[in-house]
FIVODO-560435 format. One line per field, with one value per residue (C-alpha): residue number from 1; y, z, x. Coordinates in steps of 0.25 Angstrom, whole numbers, plus 2048, in hexadecimal, padded with zeros to 3 digits. Example, Ala and Ser with C-alpha at 12.3 -4.5 7.8 and 13.67 -1.06 7.14 Angstrom:
FIVODO-560435
miza	c(1  2)
Y	c(7EE  7FC)
Z	c(81F  81D)
X	c(831  837)
END
This chain:
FIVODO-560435
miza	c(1  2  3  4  5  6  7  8  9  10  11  12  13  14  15  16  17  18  19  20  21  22  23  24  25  26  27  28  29  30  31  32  33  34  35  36  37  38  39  40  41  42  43  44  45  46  47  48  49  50  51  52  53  54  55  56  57  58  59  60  61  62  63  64  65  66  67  68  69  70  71  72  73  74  75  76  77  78  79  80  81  82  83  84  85  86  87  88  89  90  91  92  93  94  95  96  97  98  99  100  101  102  103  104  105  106  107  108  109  110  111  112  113  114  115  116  117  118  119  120  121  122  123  124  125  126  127  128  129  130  131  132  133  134  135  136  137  138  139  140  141  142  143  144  145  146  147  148  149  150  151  152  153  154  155  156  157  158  159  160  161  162  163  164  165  166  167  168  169  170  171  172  173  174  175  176  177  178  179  180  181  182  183  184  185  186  187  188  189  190  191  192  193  194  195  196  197  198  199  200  201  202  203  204  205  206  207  208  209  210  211  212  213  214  215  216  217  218  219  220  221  222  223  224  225  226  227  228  229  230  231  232  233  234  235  236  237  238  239  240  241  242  243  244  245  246  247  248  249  250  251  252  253  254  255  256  257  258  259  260  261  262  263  264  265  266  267  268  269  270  271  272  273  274  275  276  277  278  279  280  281  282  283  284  285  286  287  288  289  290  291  292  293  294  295  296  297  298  299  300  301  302  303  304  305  306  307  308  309  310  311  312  313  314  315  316  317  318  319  320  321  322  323  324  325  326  327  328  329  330  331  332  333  334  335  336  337  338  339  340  341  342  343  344  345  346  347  348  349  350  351  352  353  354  355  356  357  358  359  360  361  362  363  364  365  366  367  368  369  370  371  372  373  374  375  376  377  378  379  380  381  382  383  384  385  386  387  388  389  390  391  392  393  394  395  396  397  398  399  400  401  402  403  404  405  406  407  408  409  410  411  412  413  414  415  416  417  418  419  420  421  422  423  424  425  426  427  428  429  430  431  432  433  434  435  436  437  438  439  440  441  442  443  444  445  446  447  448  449  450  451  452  453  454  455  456  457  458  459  460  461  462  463  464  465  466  467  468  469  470  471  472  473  474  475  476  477  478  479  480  481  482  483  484  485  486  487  488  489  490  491  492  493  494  495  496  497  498  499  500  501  502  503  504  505  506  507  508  509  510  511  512  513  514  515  516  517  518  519  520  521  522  523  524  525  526  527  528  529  530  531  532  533  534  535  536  537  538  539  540  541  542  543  544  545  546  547  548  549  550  551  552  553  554  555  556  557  558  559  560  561  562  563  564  565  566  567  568  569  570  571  572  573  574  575  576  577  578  579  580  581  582  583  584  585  586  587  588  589  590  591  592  593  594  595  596  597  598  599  600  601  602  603  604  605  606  607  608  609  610  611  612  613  614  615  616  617  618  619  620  621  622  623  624  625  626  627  628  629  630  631  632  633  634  635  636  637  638  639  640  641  642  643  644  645  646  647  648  649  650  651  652  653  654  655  656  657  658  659  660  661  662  663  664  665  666  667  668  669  670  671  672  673  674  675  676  677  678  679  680  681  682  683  684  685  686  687  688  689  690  691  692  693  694  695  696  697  698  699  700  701  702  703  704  705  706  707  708  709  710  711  712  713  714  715  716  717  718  719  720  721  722  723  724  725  726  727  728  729  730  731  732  733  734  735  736  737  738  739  740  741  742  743  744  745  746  747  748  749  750  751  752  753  754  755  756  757  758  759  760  761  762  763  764  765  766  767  768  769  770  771  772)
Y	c(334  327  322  32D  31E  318  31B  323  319  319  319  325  31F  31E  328  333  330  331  33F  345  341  348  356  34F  348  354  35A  353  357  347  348  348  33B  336  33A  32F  323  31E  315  31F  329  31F  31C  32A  32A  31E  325  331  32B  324  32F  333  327  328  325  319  313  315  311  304  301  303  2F8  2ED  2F1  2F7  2FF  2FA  307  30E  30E  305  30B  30C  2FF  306  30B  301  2FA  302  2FB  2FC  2F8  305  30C  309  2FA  2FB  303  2FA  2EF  2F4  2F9  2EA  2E5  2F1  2EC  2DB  2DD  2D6  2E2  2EA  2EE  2F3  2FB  302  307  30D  318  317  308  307  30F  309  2FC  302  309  2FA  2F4  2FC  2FB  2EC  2EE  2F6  2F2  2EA  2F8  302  2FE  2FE  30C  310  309  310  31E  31E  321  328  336  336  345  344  34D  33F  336  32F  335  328  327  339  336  32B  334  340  338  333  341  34E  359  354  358  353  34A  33D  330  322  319  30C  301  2F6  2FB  30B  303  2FF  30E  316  30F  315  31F  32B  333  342  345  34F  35B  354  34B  355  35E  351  354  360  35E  352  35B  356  361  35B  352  35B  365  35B  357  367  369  35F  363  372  370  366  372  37B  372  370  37E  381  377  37F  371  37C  387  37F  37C  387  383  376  37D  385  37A  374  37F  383  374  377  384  37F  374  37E  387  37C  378  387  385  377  380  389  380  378  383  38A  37D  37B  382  37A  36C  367  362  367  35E  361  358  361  36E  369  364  373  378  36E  371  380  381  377  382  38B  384  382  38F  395  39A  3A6  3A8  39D  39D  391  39A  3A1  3A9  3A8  39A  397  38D  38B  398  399  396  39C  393  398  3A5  39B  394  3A3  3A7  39A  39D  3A9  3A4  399  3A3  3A9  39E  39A  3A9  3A9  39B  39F  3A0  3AC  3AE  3B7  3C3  3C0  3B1  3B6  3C6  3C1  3BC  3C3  3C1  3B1  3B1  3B8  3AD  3A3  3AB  3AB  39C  398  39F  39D  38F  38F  398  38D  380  38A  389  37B  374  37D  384  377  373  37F  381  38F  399  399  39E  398  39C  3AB  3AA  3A2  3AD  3B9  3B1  3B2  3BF  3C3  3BB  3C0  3CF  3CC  3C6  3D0  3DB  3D3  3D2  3E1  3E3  3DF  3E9  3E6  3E8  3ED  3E0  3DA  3E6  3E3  3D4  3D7  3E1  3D9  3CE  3D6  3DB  3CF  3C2  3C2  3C5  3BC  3B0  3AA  3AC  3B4  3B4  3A5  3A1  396  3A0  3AA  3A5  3A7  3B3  3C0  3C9  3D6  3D0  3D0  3DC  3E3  3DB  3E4  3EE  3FE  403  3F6  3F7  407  403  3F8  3FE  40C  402  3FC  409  40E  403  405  411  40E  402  40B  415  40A  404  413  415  407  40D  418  40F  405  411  415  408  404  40D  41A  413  40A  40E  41A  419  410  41C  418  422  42C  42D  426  41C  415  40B  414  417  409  403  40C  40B  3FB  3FC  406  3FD  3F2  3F8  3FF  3F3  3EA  3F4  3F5  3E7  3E8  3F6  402  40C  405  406  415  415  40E  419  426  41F  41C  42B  42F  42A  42B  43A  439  42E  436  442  438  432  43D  444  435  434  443  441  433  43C  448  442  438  437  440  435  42F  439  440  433  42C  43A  43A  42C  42E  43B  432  427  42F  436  428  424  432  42D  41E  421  42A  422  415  416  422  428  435  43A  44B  44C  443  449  456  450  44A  457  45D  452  455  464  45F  454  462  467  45B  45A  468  467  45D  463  470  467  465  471  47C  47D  47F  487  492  493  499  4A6  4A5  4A5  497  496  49F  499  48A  486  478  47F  47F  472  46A  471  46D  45F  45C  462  45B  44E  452  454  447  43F  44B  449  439  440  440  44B  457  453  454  461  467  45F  465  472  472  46E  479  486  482  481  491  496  491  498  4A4  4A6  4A3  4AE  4B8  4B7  4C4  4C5  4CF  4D8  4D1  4D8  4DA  4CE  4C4  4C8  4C4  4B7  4B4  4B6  4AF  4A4  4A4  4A4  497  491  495  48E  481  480  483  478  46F  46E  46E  461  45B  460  46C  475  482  489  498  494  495  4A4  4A8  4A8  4AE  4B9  4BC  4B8  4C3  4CD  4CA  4CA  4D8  4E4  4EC  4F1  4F2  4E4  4DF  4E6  4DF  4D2  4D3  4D7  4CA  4C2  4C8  4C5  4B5  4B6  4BC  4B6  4BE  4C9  4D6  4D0  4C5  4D2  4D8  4CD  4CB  4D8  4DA  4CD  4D5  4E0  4EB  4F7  4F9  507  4FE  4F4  4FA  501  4F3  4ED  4F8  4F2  4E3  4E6  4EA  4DE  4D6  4DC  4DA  4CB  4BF  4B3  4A5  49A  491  499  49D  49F  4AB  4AA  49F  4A6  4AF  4BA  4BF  4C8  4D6  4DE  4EE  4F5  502)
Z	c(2F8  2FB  2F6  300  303  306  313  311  311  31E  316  30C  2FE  2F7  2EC  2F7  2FB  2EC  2EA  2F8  2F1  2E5  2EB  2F2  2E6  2DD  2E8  2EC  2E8  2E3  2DA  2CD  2D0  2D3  2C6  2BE  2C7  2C9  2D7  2DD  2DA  2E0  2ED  2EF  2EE  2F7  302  303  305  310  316  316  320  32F  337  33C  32F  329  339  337  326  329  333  32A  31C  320  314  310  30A  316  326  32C  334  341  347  351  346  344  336  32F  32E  31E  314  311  304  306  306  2F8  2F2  2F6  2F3  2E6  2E3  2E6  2DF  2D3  2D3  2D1  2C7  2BA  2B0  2BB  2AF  2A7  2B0  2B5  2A6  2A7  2B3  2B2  2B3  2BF  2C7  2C1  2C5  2D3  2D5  2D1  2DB  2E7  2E3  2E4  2F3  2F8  300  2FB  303  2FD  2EF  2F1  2F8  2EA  2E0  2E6  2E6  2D7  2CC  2D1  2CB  2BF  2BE  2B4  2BD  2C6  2BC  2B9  2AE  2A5  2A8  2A6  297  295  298  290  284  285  285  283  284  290  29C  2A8  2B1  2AC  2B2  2AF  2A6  2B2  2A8  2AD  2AE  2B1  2BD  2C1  2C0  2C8  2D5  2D0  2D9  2CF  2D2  2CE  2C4  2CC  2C6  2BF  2B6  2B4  2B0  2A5  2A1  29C  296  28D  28A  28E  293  297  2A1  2A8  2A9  2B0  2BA  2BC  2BE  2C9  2D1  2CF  2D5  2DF  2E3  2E3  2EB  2F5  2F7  2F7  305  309  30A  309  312  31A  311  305  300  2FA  2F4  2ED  2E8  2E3  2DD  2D6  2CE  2C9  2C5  2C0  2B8  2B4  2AD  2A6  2A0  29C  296  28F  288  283  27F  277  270  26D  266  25E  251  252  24F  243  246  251  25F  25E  26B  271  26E  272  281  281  27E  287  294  290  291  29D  2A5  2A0  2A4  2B2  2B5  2AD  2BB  2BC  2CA  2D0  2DF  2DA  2D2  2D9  2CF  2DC  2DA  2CD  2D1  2CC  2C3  2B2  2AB  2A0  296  28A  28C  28D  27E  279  27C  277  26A  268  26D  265  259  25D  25D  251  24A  251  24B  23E  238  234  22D  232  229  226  21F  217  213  211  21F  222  216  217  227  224  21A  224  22D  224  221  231  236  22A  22C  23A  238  22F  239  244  23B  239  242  252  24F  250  25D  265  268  261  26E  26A  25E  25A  24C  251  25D  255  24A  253  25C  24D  249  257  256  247  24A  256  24D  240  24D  250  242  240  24A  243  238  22D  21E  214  20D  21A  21E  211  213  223  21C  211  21A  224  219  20E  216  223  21D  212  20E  212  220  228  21C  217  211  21D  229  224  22E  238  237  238  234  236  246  248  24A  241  241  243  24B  246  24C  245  239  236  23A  231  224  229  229  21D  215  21B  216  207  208  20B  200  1F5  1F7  1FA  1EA  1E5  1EA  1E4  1D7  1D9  1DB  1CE  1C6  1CA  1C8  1BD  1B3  1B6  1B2  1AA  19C  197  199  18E  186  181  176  17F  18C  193  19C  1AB  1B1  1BF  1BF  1BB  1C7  1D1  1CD  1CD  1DA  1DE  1D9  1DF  1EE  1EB  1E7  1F1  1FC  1F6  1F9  207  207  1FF  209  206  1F9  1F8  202  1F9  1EF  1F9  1FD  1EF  1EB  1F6  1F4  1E5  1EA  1F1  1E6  1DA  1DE  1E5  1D7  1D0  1D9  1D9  1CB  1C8  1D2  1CA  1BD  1C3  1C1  1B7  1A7  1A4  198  19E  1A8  1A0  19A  1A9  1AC  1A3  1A4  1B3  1B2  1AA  1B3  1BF  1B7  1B2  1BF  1C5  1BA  1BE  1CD  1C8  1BE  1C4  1D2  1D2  1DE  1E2  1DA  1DC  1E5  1DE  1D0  1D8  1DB  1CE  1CA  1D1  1CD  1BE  1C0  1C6  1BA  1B0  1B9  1B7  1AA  1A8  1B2  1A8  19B  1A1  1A5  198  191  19A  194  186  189  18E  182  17D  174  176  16D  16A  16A  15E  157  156  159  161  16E  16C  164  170  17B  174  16F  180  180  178  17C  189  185  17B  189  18F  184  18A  195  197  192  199  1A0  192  190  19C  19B  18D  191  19B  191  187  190  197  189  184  194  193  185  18A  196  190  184  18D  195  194  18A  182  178  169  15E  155  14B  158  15D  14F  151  15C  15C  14E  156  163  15A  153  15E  164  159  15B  169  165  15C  165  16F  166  162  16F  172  17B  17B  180  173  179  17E  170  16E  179  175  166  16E  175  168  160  16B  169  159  159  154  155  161  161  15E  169  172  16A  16C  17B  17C  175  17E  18A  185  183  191  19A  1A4  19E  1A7  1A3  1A8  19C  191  198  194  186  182  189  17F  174  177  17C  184  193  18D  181  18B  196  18B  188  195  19B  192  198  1A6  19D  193  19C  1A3  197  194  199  19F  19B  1A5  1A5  19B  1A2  19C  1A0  1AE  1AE  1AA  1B1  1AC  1A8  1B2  1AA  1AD  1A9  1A6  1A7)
X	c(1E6  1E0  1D1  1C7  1C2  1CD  1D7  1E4  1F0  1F8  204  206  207  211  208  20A  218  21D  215  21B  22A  228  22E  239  23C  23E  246  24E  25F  261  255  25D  264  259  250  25A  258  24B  250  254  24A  240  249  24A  239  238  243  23A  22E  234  239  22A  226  224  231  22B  22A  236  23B  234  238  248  246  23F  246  255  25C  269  26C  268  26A  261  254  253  24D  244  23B  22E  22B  220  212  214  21F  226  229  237  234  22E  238  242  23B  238  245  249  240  243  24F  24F  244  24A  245  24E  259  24D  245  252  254  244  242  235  231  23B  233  226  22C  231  224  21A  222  220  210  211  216  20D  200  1F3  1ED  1F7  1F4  1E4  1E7  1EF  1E4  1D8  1DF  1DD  1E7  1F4  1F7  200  202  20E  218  218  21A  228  22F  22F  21D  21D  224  21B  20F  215  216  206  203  20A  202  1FB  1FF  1F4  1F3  1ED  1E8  1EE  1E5  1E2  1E9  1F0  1FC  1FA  1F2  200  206  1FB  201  20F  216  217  226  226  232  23F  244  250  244  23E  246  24D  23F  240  24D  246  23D  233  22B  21F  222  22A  221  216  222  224  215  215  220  21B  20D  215  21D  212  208  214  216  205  207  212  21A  226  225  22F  238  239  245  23F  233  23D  246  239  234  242  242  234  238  246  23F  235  241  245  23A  239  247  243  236  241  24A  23F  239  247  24B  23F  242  250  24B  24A  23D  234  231  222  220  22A  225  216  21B  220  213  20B  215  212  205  204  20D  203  1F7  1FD  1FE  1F2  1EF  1FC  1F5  1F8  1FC  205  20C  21B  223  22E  232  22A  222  214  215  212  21F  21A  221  21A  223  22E  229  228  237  23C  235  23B  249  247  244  251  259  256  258  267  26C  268  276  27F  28C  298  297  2A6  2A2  298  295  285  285  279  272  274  270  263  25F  262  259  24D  24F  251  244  23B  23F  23C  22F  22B  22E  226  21B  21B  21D  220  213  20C  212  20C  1FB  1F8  1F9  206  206  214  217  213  21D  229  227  227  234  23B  239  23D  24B  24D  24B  254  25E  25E  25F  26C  272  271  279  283  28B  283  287  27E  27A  278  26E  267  266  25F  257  252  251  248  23F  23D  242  23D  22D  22E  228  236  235  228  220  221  213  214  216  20C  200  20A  212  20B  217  20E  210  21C  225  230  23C  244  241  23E  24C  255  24D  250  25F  260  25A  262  26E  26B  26B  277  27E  277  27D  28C  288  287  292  29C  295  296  2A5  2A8  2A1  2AC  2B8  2B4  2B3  2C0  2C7  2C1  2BE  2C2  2D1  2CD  2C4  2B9  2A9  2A3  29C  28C  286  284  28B  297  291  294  290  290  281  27C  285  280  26F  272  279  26E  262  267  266  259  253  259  254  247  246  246  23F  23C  240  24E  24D  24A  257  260  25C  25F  26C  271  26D  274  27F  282  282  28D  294  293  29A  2A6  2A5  2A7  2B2  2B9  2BA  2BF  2CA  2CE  2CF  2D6  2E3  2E2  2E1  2D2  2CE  2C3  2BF  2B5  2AE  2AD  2A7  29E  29B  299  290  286  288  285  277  273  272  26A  261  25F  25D  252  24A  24E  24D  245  250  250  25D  25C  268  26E  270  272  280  281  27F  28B  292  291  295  29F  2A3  2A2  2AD  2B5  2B3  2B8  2C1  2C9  2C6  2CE  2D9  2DC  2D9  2DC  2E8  2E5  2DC  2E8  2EB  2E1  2E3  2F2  2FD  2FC  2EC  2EF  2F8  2EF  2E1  2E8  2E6  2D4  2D5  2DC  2D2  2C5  2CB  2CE  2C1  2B9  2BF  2B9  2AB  2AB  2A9  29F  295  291  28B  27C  275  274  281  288  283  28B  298  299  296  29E  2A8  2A5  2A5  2B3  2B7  2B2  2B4  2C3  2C5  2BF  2C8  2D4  2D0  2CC  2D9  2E3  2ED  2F4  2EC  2EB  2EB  2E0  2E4  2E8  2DA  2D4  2DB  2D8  2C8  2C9  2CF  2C6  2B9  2BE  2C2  2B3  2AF  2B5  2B2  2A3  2A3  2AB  2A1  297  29A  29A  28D  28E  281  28A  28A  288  297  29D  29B  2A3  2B2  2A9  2A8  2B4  2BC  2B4  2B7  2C4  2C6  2BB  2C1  2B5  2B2  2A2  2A2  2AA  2A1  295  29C  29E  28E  28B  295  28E  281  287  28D  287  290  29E  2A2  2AB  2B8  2B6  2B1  2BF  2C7  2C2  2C3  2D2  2D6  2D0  2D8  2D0  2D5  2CF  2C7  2C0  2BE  2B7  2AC  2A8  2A9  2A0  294  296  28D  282  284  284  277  270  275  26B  272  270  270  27D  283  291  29E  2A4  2A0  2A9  2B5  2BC  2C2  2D1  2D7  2DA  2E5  2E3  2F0  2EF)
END
């Protein structure tokens, strides 16, 4: 508007012609040619605004000035009272043109047009340019301003994005008569590919309200089409300067050094768009074609710091598993390294670049531990092994809280770990820890079976248990509690429920190891050479009790069920034992009050020297064990010299009978002292075959009947059958025998058993045949 003193101009300036161009501009489909050349953009201006003039002017200028690039006008059209702005641009591009600083300004869009523009002022009316001056300073709103002069502005001042009024110098004098040209889409839009966001956001800002106010005047209801194709480029470019915040804040973290100028233009054009719509209300607002609504661009800077978080968590590198069996290990020390290093460039220098609303370092932390839960999920989807279980576990646990990475000294004041959430969530946590124990599991019986295998390789072949003063020893037990305490004490790093863990599953399975030991190594020895079965037997049964012992005082476990199965496993070792020691004297043994047996005393000699070569190995046992192998040892030994006594035969004579108990009594004798020798507490064995041989030998018949009442006071375990047999080997008749027999229910009435003292329920005996 014109001075409120002063006339409106006839003509309409060339101020109010270049504002009604700015839509036509922008629209128009040539609009990206003519964005790269400042002549033609300005023809283009200069065409529409003639275009704008009354038929009678432009009737009457094609008859004074004809274009030679056009048809000529039609002559019957008058001149125009005033020299038209087609004149001056053709003049001024004429003039533009034979200028000798031509070959320069072409090079500078923006002095061309300065040049173009001070030309046309210098044609205009003594009265125009008095109209011009007294209306005061032009606006010089930045979304109207040249590119070259909004850079120039831009770089004065950042941050600040109102209108401001031109200091009236000399030579900003000579600018406020310059005809300020809007920017088109296409220069916007190389704005925002340069990055520079603030200058395109002024330019979308004034096409918005532009679009806005136009569709307030219903300058559109007729043509609809154009509103929307209007309304589309400021949405268009309103998209990508959403894409460009993104692609900024994404990209952060990968530069070597920040763009702080960068990432405050992203914090000033946010919180502009937020200012500009601080009133959601707004009837400018339409969420159907987007213009004039909230962009919400702070939304847009929070997803692009948690993808940017993301990002960076998935380049960290990671080995094939088939490269490198510590893939995991190695990539989740890259993982610490990466974010603590990114963490710490947060701090120091993004943190800075943002006003504290935003509370950066918060955000960024939280956009990390998101992405790293995201990708630890990801990983253990994999099928992991059990060193790589350990190595998330440990990693979860003691890396990710320590001063290495959340908890570094310099991130304290930031990170509030109590804040943030689990990384792992409940469900993944149980899984993985299950996961982990399962594998710990099949870890130590694959260890145990290859325990098994070693032994058999390599010494059950191969050479005898080193003997110390008092046992045979193995390396067995102190292979196993190393191998135990290691994964006790590695779990216990991570946590204690693990370590009690590791113990149950190490119990657990020894259960089931000891016995397949055990049943392993009699099968190796069941067909091979016996020399060093009984001294790895003994050396293993010490072994296995060594370690009961340790996993007791040691790692104060839980071992009742355990040495209820070591245990069995003894007995069952006894049996071995035995099970051999008969193999090889079961058959002298047979002969036993024969012919032969009679005629030498080889036949004992060779079964106790077998025997006692057995029992040499027994006595390195621990103590109680000892004890019983011995025992063991001792009552086969008198059991098998009973039964083979007591067996049928025919009647000896009184001399033979003399001989013969002489003999068994000797015999008793050495066997006593034998065992006495090697330790064995089972003297109430010894008087046994004493009794039977004087039952034998007795002529008197009062006294056999006293000596089989003191033999069932000593057994109360012998039955009838067994008085039966000895007394048929002495030679009684069935009449003398039945007398004495009667008598035996009562004796053994009368007779007070003694706890594990059994003999002749162990033997089982002779079938008699009655003639009669």
């Amino acid at each position: 508007m014109a001075s409120p003193a002063e006339p409106a101009s006839p003509v309409k300036s060339t101020e109010d012609e270049g504002t009604d161009c700015v839509s036509e501009l922008n629209s128009s489909p040539l609009n990206n040619l003519e964005a790269k050349s400042p002549e033609s953009a300005l023809k283009r201006v200069l065409s529409f605004r003639r275009s704008k003039r009354s038929p009678a002017k432009d009737k009457d200028e094609k008859k004074k000035i004809p274009e030679p690039s056009e048809k000529a006008a039609s002559p019957a059209e008058p001149a125009s009272p005033v020299k038209s702005t087609e004149d001056e641009g053709t003049d001024s591009v004429s003039e533009l043109n034979s200028s000798p600083l031509n070959n320069l300004e072409a090079k500078s869009p923006e002095s061309a047009l300065k040049r173009v523009l001070s030309f046309r002022r210098s044609k205009r009316s003594p009265a125009k340019d008095k109209a011009s001056e007294d209306s005061g300073s032009l606006r010089r709103n930045k979304g109207f301003l040249p590119k070259a002069f909004q850079k120039k502005e831009e770089d004065s001042s950042a941050k600040n994005m109102t209108d401001t009024s031109v200091n009236k110098s000399g030579e900003n004098t000579r600018a406020e008569s310059i005809q300020q040209q809007p920017l088109s889409v296409m220069e916007i839009n190389e704005l925002i590919q340069k990055k520079q966001l603030l200058e395109a956001y002024a330019s979308i800002r004034c096409l918005e309200k532009e679009v806005l106010s136009e569709r307030e005047a219903k300058k559109y209801e007729d043509n609809p089409i154009e509103y929307a194709r209007k309304a589309k480029d400021v949405d268009l470019l309103c998209n990508s300067v959403t894409n460009s915040i993104k692609s900024i804040v994404e990209e952060t973290l990968d530069q070597f050094d920040i763009d702080e100028s960068l990432l405050t233009s992203v914090v000033t054009v946010i919180s502009k768009e937020e200012a500009a719509h601080a009133d959601t209300q707004s009837p400018g607002s339409s969420e159907s074609d987007g213009v004039g609504r909230p962009r919400k661009w702070r939304e847009v800077w929070k997803e692009a710091v948690r993808g940017s978080a993301e990002k960076r968590v998935s380049k960290v590198p990671i080995s094939l598993k088939e490269d490198n069996v510590s893939w995991l290990a190695i990539h989740l020390g890259f993982l610490r390294k990466h974010v603590s290093e990114d963490l710490m460039k947060i701090k120091q220098s993004v943190q800075k670049c943002y006003p504290d609303d935003y509370k950066v370092c918060g955000r960024y932390f939280e956009s990390f531990h998101s992405a790293i839960s995201s990708h630890l999920q990801e990983l253990l989807q994999r099928p992991l092994e059990f060193n790589e279980l350990y190595a998330l576990l440990d990693w979860v646990v003691n890396t990710y809280y320590s001063k290495t990475l959340l908890g570094h000294p310099d991130l304290q004041a930031e990170v509030k770990t109590e804040n943030l959430p689990q990384l792992l969530p409940s469900e993944t946590w149980d899984k993985l820890k299950k996961d982990y124990k399962d594998s710990l599991a099949e870890k130590i019986k694959h260890y145990l079976d290859n325990i098994l295998k070693l032994e058999t390789r390599e010494k059950w072949e191969e050479k005898q248990p080193e003997t110390s003063q008092t046992k045979y020893d193995s390396s067995l037990s102190l292979d196993i509690q190393m191998f135990i305490g290691q994964h006790k004490n590695e779990s216990g790093k991570i946590l204690e429920s693990l370590e009690t863990a590791t113990l149950e599953i190490s119990i657990r399975e020894l259960r089931e190891f000891i016995p397949r030991f055990r049943k392993a190594f009699v099968e190796w020895y069941k067909e091979r050479d016996d020399l060093l079965f009984v001294p790895y037997l003994v050396a293993y049964v010490n072994s296995f009790r060594d370690l009961i012992r340790s996993l007791q005082t040691t790692f104060n476990a839980d071992t009742t069920e355990l040495e209820n199965v070591l245990t069995d496993v003894t007995m069952s070792f006894r049996k071995d034992v035995l099970d051999k020691l008969e193999q090889k004297t079961q058959p002298l043994f047979k002969k036993i009050l024969t012919s032969a047996w009679m005629l030498n005393s080889e036949i004992l000699d060779s079964i106790m020297s077998t025997t006692v070569q057995f029992c040499q190995h027994l006595k390195h046992l621990e103590q109680p064990v000892d004890k019983d192998f011995l025992g063991d040892a001792h009552k086969y030994v008198v059991r098998e010299y009973i039964i083979q006594a007591i067996k049928p035969r025919k009647r000896m004579k009184t001399a033979k009978r003399e001989e013969v108990g002489k003999k068994m009594k000797e015999e008793a004798t050495v066997i006593r002292n034998s065992f006495k020798e090697l330790g064995s507490n089972m003297d109430w064995l010894n008087s046994a075959i004493h009794y039977i041989a004087n039952i034998i030998s007795e002529k008197n018949g009062h006294k056999i009947k006293d000596y089989i009442e003191e033999m069932c006071q000593a057994y109360p375990d012998v039955r009838k059958e067994h008085i039966e047999a000895v007394l048929t080997c002495r030679g009684l008749d069935r009449i003398k025998k039945k007398s004495i027999i009667q008598k035996i229910d009562k004796l053994q009435a009368n007779a007070e058993s003694v706890a594990d003292r059994t003999l002749f329920a162990e033997i089982d005996p002779p079938t008699l045949v009655t003639c009669f």
